[in-house]
N, C-alpha and C positions, 0 to 999 in steps of 0.2 A: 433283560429289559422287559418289564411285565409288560401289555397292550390290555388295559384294564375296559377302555372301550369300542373296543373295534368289534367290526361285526361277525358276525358267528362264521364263517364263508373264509373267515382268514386263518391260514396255518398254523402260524405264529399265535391267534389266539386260541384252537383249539389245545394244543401244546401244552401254553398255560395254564386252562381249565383244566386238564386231564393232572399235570402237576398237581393244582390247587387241590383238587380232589383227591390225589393218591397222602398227598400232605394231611390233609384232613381228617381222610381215616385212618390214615397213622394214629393220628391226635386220638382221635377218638376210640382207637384200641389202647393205647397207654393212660389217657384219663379213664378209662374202666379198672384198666388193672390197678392203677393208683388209687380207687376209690377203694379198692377190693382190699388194698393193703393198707389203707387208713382206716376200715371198718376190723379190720382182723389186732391191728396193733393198736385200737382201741378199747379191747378187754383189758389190756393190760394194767391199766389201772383199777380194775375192780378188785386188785389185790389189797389196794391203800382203803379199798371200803370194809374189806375181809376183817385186815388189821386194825380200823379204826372199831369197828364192830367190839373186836376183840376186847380193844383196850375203854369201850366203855361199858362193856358187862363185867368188868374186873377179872378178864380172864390170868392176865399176868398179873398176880399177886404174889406180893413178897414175905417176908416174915418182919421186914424192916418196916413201917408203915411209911417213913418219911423220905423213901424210895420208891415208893405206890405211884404211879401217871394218875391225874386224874382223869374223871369220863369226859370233862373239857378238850383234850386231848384226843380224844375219837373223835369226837363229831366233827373235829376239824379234819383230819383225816378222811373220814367219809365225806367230808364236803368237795375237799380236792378227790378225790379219784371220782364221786357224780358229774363234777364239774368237767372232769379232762373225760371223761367217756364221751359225754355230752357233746363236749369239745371236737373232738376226734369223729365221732359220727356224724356230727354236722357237715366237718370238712368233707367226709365219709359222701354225703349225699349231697353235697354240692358239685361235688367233681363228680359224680355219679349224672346230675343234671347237666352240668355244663357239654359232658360227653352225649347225653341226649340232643341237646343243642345244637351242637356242632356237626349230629349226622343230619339235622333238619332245618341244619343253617336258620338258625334262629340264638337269639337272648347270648349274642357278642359279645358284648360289654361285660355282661356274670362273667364271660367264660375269660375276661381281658382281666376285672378284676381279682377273679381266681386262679390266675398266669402268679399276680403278683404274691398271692399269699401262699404260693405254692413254693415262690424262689425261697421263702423262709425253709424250707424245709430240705436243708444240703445233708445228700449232695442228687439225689431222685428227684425230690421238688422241685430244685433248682433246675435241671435239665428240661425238665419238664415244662414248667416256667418260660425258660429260656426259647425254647423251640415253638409256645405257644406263641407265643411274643411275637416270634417270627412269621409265621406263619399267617396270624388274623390282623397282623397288622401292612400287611400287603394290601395294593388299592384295588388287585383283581378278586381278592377273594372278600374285602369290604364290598365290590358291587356287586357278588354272589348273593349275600346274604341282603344286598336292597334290592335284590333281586326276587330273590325269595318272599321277603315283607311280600314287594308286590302283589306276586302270584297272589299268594293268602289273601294279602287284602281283596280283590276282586273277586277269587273264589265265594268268598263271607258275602260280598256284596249280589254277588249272581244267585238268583233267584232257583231254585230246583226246576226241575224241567217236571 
């Protein structure tokens, strides 16, 4: 039973903070790793660029003409493997943000909406997904992080000494 607003002086909340916290940076060492393995299994489509390449400089030529790809056929090729690189490095540096986020309890909601595009991704994403879910969707670590606003916003407002 989380105690999302009790005062800092209570057991039971410290508890829960130290939890939230030990949670968090879980998260935020598995969203690094998973960004590290979404930027690495993102090359892999630069094979379909290799071979689209290939197939519009006429490297596969036949003796048959009416067997011949045309170069129409590469560029399509090349289009899908820029696109799924693109693709993948985006996700790449989004969970790469989201994990910044989360160690500076900050930009929740990215990190809630990339919970859910992560469960696409079974059976790591999914878990991943899964456990974020868990985790930021708790009322004691939501008033961490309007907690955190706070601080910031006052800080920006206080004047330098």
């Amino acid at each position: 039973m989380p105690i999302a607003y009790a005062p800092v002086g209570y057991a039971s909340y410290d508890q829960q903070r130290a939890n939230d916290d030990s949670h968090i940076n879980l998260l935020v060492i598995f969203h690094y790793i998973w960004a590290g393995l979404l930027a690495l299994l993102a090359f892999f489509p630069i094979i379909y660029v290799v071979l689209g390449v290939m197939i519009a400089r006429g490297t596969f030529t036949s003796s048959n003409r009416q067997n011949e790809m045309p170069p129409e056929v590469g560029y399509i090729f090349i289009g899908i493997g820029v696109l799924a690189c693109l693709f993948g490095w985006t996700l790449a540096l989004l969970n790469f943000l989201s994990a910044r986020g989360m160690r500076q309890r900050k930009w929740r909601m990215l990190s809630l909406i990339l919970a859910g595009v992560n469960c696409l991704s079974v059976p790591l994403g999914t878990t991943l997904g899964v456990f974020t879910f868990v985790v930021l969707l708790r009322a004691s670590v939501a008033w961490q992080y309007a907690e955190a606003a706070r601080q910031r916003q006052v800080a920006a407002e206080t004047p330098p000494p």
